[in-house]
N, C-alpha and C positions, 0 to 999 in steps of 0.2 A: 535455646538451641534445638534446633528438629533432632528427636528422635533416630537413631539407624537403624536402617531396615537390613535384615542379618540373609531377605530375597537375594537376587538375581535378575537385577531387572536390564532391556537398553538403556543406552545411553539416551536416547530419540524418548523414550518415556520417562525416564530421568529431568530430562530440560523441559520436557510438559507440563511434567507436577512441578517443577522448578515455576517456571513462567505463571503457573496457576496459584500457586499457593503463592507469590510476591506480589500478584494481581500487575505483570509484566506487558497482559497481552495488547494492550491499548498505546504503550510508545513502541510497541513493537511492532504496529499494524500500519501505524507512519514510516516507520523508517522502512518496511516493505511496500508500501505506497509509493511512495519514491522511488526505490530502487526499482519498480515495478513500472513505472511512466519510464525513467532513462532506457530500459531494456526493451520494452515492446514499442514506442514509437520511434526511437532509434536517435542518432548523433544527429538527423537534421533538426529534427523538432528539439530536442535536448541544448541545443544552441541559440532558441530562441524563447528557452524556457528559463526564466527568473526564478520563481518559488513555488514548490510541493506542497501542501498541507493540509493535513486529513483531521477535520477537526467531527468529531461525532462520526455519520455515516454520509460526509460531505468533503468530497475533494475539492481545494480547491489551487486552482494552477493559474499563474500567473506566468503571461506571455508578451514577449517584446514585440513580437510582428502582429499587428490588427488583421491582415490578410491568410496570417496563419491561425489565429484564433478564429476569424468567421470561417475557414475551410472547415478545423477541428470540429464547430459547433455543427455541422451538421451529421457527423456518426457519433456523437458523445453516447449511446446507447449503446453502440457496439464497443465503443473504447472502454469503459463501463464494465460491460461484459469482459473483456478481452483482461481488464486490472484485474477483476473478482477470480476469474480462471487462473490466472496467474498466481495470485495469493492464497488461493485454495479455501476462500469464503467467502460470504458475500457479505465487505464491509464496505463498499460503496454505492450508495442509494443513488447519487446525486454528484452530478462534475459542474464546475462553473468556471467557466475561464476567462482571465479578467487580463 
């Protein structure tokens, strides 16, 4: 059982050392992965999107439309960027949409 700390600490640094000491941050960086593709490309692309999955520092998304997949493929850099900013690190190297 951890120790209590007799501190004062947030809550926000509380779920940190939480997340850190369970070694949490790794299914935690999938499930904002995803919720991070539904909110920044929005309900049209989210409608032609089958599956999310952040395996290492490689997303990869799976899409019903071939005409929306080769449009995506051309800003995958900035989309990229746009996850990472979103998520507040930079855990995706690499998008591949299949």
């Amino acid at each position: 059982m951890a120790k209590r700390n007799n501190e004062h600490i947030s809550i926000s640094d509380a779920l940190k050392e939480f997340v850190d000491s369970n070694k949490l941050e790794k299914g935690l960086n999938k499930v904002n992965a995803a919720e991070a593709w539904v909110k920044l490309l929005g309900k049209g692309v989210n409608n032609y999107t089958t599956a999310v999955q952040l395996e290492r520092n490689t997303l990869y998304v799976h899409l019903s439309s071939s005409v929306l997949r080769e449009e995506l493929s051309y800003g995958k850099e900035k989309i990229i960027a746009m996850l990472n900013e979103e998520m507040g690190n930079e855990v995706i190297k690499k998008l591949i949409l299949r």
